[in-house]
C-alpha positions as CSV (number, residue, x, y, z in Angstrom):
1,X,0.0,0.0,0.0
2,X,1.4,3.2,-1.3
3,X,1.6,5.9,1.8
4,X,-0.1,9.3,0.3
5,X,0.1,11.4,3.4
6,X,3.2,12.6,2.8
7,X,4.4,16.1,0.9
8,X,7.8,16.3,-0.5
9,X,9.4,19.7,0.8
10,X,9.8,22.1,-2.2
11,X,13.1,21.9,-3.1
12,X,13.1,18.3,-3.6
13,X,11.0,19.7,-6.9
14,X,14.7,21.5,-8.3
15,X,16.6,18.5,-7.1
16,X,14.6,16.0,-9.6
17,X,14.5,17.9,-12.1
18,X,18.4,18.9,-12.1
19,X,19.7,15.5,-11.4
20,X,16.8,13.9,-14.8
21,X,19.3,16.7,-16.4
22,X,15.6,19.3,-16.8
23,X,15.6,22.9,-16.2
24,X,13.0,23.6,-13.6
25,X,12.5,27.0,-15.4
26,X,9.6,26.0,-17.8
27,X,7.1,25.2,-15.0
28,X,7.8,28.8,-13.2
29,X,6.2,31.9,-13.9
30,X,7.8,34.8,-15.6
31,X,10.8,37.0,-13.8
32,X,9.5,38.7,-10.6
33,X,9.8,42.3,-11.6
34,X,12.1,44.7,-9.4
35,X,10.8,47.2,-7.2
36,X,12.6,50.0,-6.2
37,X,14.4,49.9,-2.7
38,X,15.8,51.9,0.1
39,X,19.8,51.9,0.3
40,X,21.8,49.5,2.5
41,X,25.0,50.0,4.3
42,X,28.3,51.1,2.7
43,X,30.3,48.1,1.9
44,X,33.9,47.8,2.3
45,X,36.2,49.9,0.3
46,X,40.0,49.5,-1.2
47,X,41.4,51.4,2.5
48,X,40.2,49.4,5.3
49,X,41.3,52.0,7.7
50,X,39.9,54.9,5.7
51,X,36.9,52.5,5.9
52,X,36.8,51.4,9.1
53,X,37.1,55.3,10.1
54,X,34.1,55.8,8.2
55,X,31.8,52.8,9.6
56,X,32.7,53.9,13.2
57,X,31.8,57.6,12.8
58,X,28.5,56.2,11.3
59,X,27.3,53.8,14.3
60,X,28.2,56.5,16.5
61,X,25.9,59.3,14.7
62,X,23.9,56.9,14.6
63,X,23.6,55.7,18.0
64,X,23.8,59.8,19.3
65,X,27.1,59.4,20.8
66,X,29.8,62.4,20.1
67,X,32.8,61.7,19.5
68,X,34.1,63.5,22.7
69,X,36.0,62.0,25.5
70,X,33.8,63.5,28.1
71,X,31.1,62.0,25.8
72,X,33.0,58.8,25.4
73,X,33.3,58.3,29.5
74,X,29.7,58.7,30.1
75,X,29.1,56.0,27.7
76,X,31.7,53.6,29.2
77,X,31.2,54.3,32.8
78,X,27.5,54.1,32.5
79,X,27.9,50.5,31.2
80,X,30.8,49.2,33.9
81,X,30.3,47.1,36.4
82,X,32.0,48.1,40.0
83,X,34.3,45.4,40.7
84,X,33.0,44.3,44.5
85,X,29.5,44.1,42.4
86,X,30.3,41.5,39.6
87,X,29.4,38.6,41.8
88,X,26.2,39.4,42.8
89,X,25.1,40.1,39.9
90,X,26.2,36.6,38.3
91,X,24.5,35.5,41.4
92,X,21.1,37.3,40.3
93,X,21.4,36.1,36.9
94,X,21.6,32.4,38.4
95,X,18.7,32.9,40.3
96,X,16.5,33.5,36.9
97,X,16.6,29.8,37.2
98,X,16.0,29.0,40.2
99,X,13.0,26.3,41.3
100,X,11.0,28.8,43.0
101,X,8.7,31.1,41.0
102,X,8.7,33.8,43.5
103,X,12.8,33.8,43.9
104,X,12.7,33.9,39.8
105,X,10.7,36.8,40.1
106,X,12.6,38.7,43.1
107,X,16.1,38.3,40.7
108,X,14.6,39.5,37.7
109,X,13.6,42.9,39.4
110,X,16.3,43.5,41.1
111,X,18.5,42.7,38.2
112,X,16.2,45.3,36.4
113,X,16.9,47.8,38.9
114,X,20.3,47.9,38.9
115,X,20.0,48.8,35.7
116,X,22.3,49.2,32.4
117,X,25.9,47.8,33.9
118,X,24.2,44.5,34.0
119,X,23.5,44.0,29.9
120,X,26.9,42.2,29.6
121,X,26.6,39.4,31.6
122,X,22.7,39.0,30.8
123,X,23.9,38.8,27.0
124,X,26.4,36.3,28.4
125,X,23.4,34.3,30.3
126,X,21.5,34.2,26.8
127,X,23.6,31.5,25.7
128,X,23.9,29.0,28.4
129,X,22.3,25.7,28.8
130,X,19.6,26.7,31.3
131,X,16.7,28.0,28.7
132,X,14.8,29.4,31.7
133,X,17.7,31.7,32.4
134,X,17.9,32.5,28.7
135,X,14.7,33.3,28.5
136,X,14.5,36.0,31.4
137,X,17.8,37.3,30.5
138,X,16.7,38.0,27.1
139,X,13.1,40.1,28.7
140,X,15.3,41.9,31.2
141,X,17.3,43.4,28.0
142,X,14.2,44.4,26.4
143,X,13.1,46.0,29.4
144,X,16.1,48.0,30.0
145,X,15.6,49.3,26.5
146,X,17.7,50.4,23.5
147,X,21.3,48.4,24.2
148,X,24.4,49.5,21.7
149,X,25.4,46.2,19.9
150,X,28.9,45.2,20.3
151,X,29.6,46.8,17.0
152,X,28.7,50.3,18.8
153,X,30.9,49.8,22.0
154,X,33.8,48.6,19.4
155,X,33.7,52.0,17.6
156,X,33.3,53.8,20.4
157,X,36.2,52.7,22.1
158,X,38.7,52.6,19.0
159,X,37.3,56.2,18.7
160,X,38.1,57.0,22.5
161,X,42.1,55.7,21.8
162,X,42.3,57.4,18.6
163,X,41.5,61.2,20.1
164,X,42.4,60.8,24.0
165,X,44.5,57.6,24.4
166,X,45.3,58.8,28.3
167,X,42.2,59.1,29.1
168,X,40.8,55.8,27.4
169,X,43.3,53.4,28.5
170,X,42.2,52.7,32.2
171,X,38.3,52.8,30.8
172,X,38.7,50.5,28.4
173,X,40.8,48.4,30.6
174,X,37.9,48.4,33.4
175,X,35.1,47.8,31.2
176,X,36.7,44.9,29.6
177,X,35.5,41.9,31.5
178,X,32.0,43.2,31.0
179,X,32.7,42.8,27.1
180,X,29.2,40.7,26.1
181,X,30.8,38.1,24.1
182,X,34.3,37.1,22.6
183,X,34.4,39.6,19.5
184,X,33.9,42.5,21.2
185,X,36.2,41.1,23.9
186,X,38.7,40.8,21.2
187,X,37.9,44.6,19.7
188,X,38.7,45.9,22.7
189,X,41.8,43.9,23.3
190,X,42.9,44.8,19.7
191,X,41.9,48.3,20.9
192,X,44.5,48.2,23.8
193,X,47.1,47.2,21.5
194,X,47.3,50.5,19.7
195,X,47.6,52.1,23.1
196,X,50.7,50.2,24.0
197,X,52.9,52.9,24.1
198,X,52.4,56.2,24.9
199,X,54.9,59.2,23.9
200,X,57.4,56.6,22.6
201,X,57.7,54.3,26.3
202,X,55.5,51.6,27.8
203,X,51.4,52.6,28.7
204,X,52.4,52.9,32.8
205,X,48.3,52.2,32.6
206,X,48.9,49.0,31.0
207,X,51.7,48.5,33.4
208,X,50.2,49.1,36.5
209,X,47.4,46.3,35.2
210,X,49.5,43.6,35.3
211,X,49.1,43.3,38.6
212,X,45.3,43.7,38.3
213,X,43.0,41.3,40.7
214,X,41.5,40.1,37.7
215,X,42.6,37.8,35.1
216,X,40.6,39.5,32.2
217,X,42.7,42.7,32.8
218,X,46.1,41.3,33.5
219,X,45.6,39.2,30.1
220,X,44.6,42.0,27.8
221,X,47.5,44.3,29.6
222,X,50.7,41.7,28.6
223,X,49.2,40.9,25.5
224,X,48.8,44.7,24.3
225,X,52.6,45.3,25.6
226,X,53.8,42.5,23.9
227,X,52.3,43.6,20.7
228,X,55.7,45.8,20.7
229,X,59.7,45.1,19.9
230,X,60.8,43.5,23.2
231,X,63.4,46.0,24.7
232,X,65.0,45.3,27.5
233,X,62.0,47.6,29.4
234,X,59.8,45.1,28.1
235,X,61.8,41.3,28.0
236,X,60.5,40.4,32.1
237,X,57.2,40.5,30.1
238,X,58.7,38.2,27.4
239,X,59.7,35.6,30.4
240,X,56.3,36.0,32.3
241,X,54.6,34.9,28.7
242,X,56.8,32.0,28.5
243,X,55.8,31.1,32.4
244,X,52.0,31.1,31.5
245,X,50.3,27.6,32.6
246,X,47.1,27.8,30.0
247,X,48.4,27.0,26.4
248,X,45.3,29.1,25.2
249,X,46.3,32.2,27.5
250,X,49.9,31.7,26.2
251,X,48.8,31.4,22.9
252,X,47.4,34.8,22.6
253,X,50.8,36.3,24.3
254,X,52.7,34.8,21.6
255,X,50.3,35.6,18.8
256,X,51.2,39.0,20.0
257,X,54.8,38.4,19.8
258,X,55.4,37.0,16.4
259,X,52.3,39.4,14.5
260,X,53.0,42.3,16.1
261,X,56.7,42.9,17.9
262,X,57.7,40.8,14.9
263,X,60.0,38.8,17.7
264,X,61.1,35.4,16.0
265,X,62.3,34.2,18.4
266,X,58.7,33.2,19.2
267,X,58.4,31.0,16.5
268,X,59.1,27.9,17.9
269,X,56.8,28.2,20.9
270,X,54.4,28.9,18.8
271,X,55.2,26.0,16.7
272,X,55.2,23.8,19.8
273,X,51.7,24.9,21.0
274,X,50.5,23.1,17.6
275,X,51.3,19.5,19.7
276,X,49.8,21.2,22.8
277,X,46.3,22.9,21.8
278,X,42.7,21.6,20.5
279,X,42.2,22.1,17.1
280,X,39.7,24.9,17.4
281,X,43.2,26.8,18.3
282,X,45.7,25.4,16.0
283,X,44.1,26.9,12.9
284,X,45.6,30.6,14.3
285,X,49.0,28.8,14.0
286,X,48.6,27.2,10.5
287,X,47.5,30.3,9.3
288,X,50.5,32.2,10.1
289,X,52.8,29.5,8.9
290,X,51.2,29.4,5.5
291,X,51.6,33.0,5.4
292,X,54.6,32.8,6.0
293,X,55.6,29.5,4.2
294,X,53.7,30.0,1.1
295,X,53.6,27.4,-1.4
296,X,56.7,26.2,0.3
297,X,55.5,24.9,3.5
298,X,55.3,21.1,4.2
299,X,52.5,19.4,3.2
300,X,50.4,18.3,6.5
301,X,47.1,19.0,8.0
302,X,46.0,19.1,11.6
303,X,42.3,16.6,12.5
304,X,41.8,16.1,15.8
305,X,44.3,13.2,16.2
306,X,46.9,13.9,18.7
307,X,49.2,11.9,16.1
308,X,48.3,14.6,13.4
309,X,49.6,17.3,16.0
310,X,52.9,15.5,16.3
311,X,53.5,15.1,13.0
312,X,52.7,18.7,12.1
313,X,54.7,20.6,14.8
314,X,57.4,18.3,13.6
315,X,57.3,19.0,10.2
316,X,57.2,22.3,11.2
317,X,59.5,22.8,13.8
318,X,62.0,21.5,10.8
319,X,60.8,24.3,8.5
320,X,61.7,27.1,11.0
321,X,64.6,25.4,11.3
322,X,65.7,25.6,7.3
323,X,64.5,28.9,6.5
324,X,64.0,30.8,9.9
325,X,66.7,33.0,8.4
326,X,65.1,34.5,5.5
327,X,61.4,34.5,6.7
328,X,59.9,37.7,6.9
329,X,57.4,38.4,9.7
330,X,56.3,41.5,8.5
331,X,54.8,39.5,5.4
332,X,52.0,39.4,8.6
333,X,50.3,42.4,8.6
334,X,50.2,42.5,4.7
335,X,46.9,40.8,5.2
336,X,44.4,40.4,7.5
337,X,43.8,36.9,9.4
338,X,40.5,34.4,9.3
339,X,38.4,34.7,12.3
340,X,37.7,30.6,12.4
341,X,34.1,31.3,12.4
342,X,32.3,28.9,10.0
343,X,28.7,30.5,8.7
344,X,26.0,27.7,7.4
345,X,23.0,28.1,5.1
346,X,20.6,25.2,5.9
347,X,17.3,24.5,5.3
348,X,14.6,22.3,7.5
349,X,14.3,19.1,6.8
350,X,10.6,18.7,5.8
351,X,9.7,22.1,4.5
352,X,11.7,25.2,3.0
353,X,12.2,27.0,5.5
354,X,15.7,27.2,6.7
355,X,18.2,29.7,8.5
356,X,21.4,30.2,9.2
357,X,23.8,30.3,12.1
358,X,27.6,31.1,12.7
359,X,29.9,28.6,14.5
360,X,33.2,29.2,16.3
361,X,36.3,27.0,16.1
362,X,34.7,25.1,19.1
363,X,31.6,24.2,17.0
364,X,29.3,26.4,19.5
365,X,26.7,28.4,17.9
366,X,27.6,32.4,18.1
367,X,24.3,34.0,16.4
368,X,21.6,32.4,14.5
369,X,18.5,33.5,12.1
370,X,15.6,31.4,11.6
371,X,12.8,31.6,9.2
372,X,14.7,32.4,5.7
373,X,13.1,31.0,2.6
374,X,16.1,29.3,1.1
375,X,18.7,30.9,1.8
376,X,21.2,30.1,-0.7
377,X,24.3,33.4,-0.3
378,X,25.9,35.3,2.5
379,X,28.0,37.8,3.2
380,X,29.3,39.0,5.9
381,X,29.4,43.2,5.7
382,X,31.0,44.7,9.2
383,X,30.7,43.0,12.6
384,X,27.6,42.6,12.6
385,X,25.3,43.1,9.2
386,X,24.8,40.1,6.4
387,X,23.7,40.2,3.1
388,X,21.8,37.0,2.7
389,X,20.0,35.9,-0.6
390,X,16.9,34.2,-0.5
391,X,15.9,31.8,-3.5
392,X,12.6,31.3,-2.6
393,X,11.3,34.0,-1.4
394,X,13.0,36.2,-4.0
395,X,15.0,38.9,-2.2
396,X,18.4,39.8,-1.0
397,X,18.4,41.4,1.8
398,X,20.6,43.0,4.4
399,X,19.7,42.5,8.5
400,X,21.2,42.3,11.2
401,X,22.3,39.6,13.1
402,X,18.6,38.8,15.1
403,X,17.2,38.5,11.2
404,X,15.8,41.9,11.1
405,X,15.8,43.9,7.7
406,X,17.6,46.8,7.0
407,X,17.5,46.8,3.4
408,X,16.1,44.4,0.6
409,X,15.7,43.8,-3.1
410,X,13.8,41.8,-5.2
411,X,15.7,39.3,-7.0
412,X,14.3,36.2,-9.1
413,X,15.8,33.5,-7.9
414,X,19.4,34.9,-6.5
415,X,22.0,32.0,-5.9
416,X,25.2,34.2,-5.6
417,X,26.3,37.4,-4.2
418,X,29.4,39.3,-3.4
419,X,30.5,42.8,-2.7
420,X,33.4,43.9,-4.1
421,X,36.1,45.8,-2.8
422,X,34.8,49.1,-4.7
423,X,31.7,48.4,-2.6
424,X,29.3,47.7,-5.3
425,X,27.1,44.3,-4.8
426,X,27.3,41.8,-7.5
427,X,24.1,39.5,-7.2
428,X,23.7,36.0,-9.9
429,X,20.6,35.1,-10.1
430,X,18.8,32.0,-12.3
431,X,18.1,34.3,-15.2
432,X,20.0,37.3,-14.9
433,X,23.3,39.2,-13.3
434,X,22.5,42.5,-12.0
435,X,25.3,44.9,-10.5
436,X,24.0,47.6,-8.0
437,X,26.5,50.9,-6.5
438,X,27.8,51.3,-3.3
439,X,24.2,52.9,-2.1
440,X,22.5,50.3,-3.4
441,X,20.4,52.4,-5.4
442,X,21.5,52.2,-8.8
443,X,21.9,49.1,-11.1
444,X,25.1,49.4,-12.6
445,X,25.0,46.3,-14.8
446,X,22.1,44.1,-16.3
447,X,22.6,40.7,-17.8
448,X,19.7,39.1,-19.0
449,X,19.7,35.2,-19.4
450,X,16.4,33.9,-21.1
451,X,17.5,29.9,-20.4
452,X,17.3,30.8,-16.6
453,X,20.6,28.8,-17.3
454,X,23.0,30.1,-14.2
455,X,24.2,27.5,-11.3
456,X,26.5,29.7,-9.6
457,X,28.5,32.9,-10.6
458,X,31.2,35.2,-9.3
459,X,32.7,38.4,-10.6
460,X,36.7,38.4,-11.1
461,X,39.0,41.3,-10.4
462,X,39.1,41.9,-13.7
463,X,35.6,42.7,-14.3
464,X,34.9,39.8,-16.2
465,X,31.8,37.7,-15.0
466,X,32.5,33.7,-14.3
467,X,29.2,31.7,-15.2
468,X,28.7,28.1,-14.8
469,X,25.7,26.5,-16.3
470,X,23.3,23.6,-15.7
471,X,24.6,22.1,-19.4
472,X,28.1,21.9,-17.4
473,X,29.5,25.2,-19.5
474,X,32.1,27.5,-17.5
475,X,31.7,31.1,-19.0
476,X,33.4,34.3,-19.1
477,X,31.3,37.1,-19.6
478,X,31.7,41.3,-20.3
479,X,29.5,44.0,-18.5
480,X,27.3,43.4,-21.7
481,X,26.9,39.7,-21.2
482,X,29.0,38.7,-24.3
483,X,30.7,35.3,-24.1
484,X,34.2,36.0,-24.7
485,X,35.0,32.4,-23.5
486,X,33.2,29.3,-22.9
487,X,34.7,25.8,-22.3
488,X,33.1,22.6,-21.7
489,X,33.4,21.0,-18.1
490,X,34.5,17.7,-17.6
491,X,31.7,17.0,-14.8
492,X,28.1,17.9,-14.6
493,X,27.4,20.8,-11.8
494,X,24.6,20.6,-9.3
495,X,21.5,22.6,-9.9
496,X,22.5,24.4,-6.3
497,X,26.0,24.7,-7.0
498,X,29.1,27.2,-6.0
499,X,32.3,28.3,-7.8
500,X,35.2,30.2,-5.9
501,X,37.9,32.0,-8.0
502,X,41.2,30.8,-6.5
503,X,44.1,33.4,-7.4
504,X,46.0,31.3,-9.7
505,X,43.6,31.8,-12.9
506,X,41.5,28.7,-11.7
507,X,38.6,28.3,-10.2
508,X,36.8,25.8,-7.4
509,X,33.3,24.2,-8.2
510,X,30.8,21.7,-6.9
511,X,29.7,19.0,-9.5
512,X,27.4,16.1,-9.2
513,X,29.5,13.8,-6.9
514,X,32.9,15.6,-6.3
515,X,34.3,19.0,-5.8
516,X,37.0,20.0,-8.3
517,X,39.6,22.6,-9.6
518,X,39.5,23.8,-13.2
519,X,42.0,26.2,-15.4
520,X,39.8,28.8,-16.5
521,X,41.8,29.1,-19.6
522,X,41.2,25.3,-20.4
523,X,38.7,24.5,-18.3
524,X,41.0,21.0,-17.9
525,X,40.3,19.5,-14.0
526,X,44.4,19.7,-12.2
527,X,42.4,18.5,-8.8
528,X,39.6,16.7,-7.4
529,X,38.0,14.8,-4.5
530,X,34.8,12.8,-3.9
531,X,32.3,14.0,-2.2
532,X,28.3,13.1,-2.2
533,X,26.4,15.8,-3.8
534,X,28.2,18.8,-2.2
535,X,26.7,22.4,-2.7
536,X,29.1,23.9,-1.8
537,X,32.9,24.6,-1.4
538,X,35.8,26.9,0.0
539,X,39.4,26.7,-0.8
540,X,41.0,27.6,2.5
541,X,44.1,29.8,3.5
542,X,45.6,26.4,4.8
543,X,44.8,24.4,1.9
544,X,42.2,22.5,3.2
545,X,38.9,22.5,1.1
546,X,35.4,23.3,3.2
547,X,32.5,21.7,1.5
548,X,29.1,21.4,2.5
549,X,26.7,18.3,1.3
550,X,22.8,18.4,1.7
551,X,22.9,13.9,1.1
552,X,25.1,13.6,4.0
553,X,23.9,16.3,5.9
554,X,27.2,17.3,6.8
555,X,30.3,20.3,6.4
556,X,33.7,19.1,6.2
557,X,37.1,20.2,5.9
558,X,39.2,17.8,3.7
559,X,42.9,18.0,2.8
560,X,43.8,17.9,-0.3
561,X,44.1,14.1,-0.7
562,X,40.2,14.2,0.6
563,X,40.7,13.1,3.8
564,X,38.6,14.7,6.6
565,X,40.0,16.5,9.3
566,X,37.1,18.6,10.5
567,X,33.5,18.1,10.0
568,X,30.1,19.2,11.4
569,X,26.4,17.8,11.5
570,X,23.7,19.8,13.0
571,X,22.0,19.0,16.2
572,X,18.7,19.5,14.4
573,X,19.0,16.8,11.1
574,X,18.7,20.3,9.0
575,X,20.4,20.2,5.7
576,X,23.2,22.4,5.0
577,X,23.6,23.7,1.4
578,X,26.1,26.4,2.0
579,X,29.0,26.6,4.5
580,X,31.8,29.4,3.9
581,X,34.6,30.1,6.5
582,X,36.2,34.0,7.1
C-alpha cells in the first residue's frame, strides 16, 4: 500500500529535475519584476582603515554618541560594572533559574533595577544551557531598552584611543570583562594594542594592570605590551609569557609576539603549542605558517588526532629550522587573518524554511536567524550586518544579526552574491546578473539570461563575470553579457552549485558527486575529491577544502588528498547547502 500522506518539501521539486538533467524553469512563472528599494549599508572599500574610520563615525551618529572623551566616558562608565558588584550580579542572573517562582521573580527585578551595567553578563546568560535563564535574561534586555550592539561599544572605544588615548586606556581596561561576548572582547583587546605605548615608552596604565586582581585585565594588559619590539624595558614580560600555565592564554601572548613585535624568536613556541592545543586553536597557528611559508611549506594538515599534531609541529619545527633566516614576519600584517568562524545556510528538513547560524572554532553556535526561505548566499558586511540571498522568497536582503531587515531587493531567484572591494554588490541570479552601487540604489550592470541557465557565478577582479551553467558550460562574460569564452566541463554541476575564484587563474566548483579545480583558460580538471552531492565549497588559507553536502547532511574540511579533518552535522538533522569560513 502506497503511503499518500506525505508532501515532498519544495526543493526536492529543483533537485529531480536537475539530477533527470531538466531545467525547472519551464514550469515557473515569468521574472519577478524589481521594485525599487531603500539603500543598504556602505560596503567595504579598497582602504580598510579609511573604511573602518568611516563605519565607526557612522554607528556613532547613529547611536547619538559624540565623539568627545567627556562623551566617550559617560558611555563607558554608564555600562561598567564596580568590581566588589560583579558577583552578585552573576548570582542574580543564576537565580532566573531557580526552582522557585517567586525567587525567579525577586532576581529579575532587582536585576532590572540595577540597571544598564548588567547587559553584559545577561547577554552572556542568553547563551547558556539553562533555557529558563535565557529566556529572562533575554526580557530583562528588552526592558532596560535600546542596548548598543557590540559593533557600537567597538567603535566607540577605538574612537576613544584614537582622540584621547590617556584618558581611554584605564576605561577601556575596566570595562573589559564586561565585554558581552568574545568579538567584542577581542575589539577591545585589539583596541589596547594601539595604546601600548604612549609618547614613545611603555602605557604605565597597562603596566600598572599587570598586577590587576582580575585575570581578564592582566591578560589583555601583557598581551597589548607584547604587541611591541621586546626592549629590554619590556623582555621580564617576554619571560612572564613564557611562564604562563594555559596553552590558550599563552597562545594569545605569543600571537602577539610574532604578528605584532615581529620577535622570531617566538616562532618555535608557537610552533610547539600546535602538539599542545585543540584544534579549534591550532588553525591561528597554521594560518601564520602558511603565510609565511607559502607554497613552500610542508604538506600536512592538523584533524583532531593527537598523532596529526605531532607530525605537524614536527614538520614544522624543521621548517623554521631551514629557513627561519630568510622569513619575513612583516609579510603578517600585509593581510588580514581568518576569524575561524564557519557560517551555514541550511534548510529544514521537511519544508523550506531554513536559516542560518555562525559557528566558532569550538563548533558552538555564536548568532543564528531562523525563518529564511532558502537561503542560498551570504555575506558577511562589518561585525555585525549580512547580506543574505533568499531563493525562494526572491529577495536579497541586508539585516542584522537577530534577522531583522535593514535593506532588501527583489531578485528572481538569487544563488550568488558578493560585494566587491569598490563596494558595489554583484548578485547572480537564475536568469539574470545585476550589478548595484555602493548605495545600493542604482543598477550598474544588467545581464539578462532567457535559459534561466546560471548554477552559480562570481565576478573576477578583472571585471569579467565567471558563469557556470546547468549544461556543465564555465563562461566568461563582459558587463554586456557577451561570451568572450566558454569551455566545456569535464563534470556535470549541481543545480545548487558554487564556484570560488582561486588566485592562480583557476577556479573551485561543486559537481554532481565531487568538488573540483578547473584552469579557466582550459577548463582541464588539475584536482579533485569525492564528495556526495556537495553544494558547496571553499578553498581555504591552509589548503584544506570546506564543503558542505545536503545527502550527507554534513560540512567538512578535507585536505587535499580528501581526507577529513574537520566536519560538522547539525543538532537539528537540518540540511546544510552552503557553509563558507572567514
Amino acid at each position: 500500500m502506497y503511503h499518500t500522506g506525505w508532501k515532498p518539501p519544495r526543493w526536492a521539486a529543483g533537485l529531480l529535475l536537475s539530477c533527470l538533467g531538466l531545467s525547472p524553469f519551464a514550469i515557473l512563472s515569468p521574472a519577478i519584476a524589481q521594485q525599487p528599494t531603500a539603500p543598504a549599508a556602505a560596503a567595504p572599500s579598497e582602504d580598510p582603515v579609511a573604511e573602518q574610520l568611516k563605519s565607526d563615525r557612522a554607528l556613532l551618529k547613529e547611536a547619538k554618541i559624540a565623539e568627545e572623551p567627556k562623551a566617550f566616558e559617560q558611555f563607558f562608565r554608564a555600562r561598567m560594572v564596580p568590581d566588589a558588584d560583579r558577583a552578585k550580579i552573576q548570582s542574580l542572573i543564576q537565580q532566573l533559574g531557580n526552582e522557585s517562582f517567586d525567587q525567579r521573580e525577586l532576581a529579575a527585578a532587582a536585576l532590572e533595577k540595577i540597571g544598564l551595567v548588567t547587559a553584559g553578563q545577561l547577554r552572556q546568560a542568553e547563551s547558556v544551557p539553562d533555557p529558563e535563564i535565557n529566556r529572562r535574561a533575554a526580557r530583562i534586555l528588552v526592558n532596560l531598552g535600546p542596548i548598543p550592539t557590540g559593533s557600537v561599544i567597538a567603535a566607540a572605544a577605538r574612537r576613544f584611543a584614537a582622540i584621547a588615548p590617556r584618558d581611554a586606556t584605564p576605561l577601556l581596561l575596566q570595562y573589559l570583562p564586561d565585554a558581552d561576548d568574545d568579538f567584542l572582547a577581542e575589539d577591545l583587546r585589539s583596541t589596547l594594542g594601539s595604546l601600548a605605548t604612549i609618547d614613545g615608552q611603555p602605557n604605565p596604565v597597562l603596566m600598572a594592570a599587570l598586577d590587576d586582581p582580575l585575570p581578564a585585565r592582566q591578560h589583555a594588559a601583557l598581551e597589548a605590551l607584547l604587541t611591541q619590539p621586546v626592549t629590554a624595558k619590556l623582555v621580564n614580560l617576554k619571560q612572564r609569557a613564557d611562564q604562563e600555565k594555559n596553552p590558550v592564554v599563552r597562545l594569545r601572548y605569543i600571537l602577539a609576539l610574532v604578528t605584532g613585535a615581529q620577535e622570531p624568536t617566538a616562532m618555535p613556541q608557537m610552533i610547539n603549542l600546535l602538539g599542545e592545543l585543540p584544534q579549534e586553536h591550532t588553525w591561528r597557528i597554521e594560518e601564520i605558517l602558511l603565510q609565511l611559508a607559502g607554497e613552500k611549506g610542508p604538506k600536512v594538515s592538523i584533524d583532531s588526532t593527537e598523532d596529526s599534531k605531532r607530525k605537524a609541529r614536527d614538520a614544522w619545527a624543521e621548517w623554521w629550522k631551514a629557513n627561519s633566516s630568510t622569513v619575513n614576519l612583516a609579510k603578517l600584517k600585509e593581510q588580514p587573518g581568518m576569524l575561524g568562524l564557519t557560517m551555514i545556510l541550511s534548510m529544514d528538513t521537511n519544508n523550506s524554511q531554513g536559516h542560518i547560524v555562525e559557528l566558532g572554532p569550538d563548533k558552538k553556535e555564536k548568532w543564528r536567524i531562523d525563518d529564511l526561505k532558502f537561503p542560498i548566499a551570504a555575506q558577511m558586511v562589518g561585525r555585525d550586518r549580512i547580506l543574505v540571498a533568499e531563493h525562494n522568497r526572491h529577495f536579497v536582503s541586508l539585516r542584522d544579526l537577530k534577522g531583522k531587515i535593514l535593506w532588501e531587493k527583489q531578485v528572481f531567484m538569487p544563488v550568488a552574491l558578493q560585494v566587491m572591494p569598490n563596494g558595489t554588490l554583484f548578485i547572480a541570479a537564475r536568469n539574470q546578473i545585476i550589478e548595484l552601487d555602493r548605495d545600493r540604489e542604482k543598477q550598474l550592470v544588467t545581464i539578462q539570461r532567457p535559459q534561466h541557465d546560471i548554477v552559480a557565478a562570481a565576478k573576477a577582479r578583472n571585471g569579467e563575470y565567471i558563469v557556470v551553467t546547468n549544461t556543465g558550460q564555465l563562461q566568461r562574460l563582459n558587463k554586456t553579457g557577451e561570451v568572450s569564452k566558454s569551455v566545456s566541463l569535464d563534470g556535470r554541476p549541481n543545480y545548487y552549485s558554487t564556484i570560488q575564484l582561486l588566485p592562480n587563474n583557476r577556479v573551485l566548483l561543486t559537481l554532481q558527486n565531487m568538488v573540483a579545480e578547473f584552469d579557466l583558460e582550459s577548463g582541464k580538471k588539475v584536482w579533485e575529491a569525492n564528495v556526495n552531492s556537495p553544494n558547496s565549497v571553499q578553498r581555504l588559507p591552509n589548503g584544506n577544502t570546506l564543503v558542505s553536502s545536503m545527502i550527507s547532511m554534513e560540512v567538512q574540511e578535507i585536505d587535499r588528498n580528501g581526507k577529513a579533518v574537520w566536519t560538522y552535522k547539525s543538532p537539528d538533522n537540518s540540511r546544510p547547502w552552503k557553509a563558507f569560513r572567514r
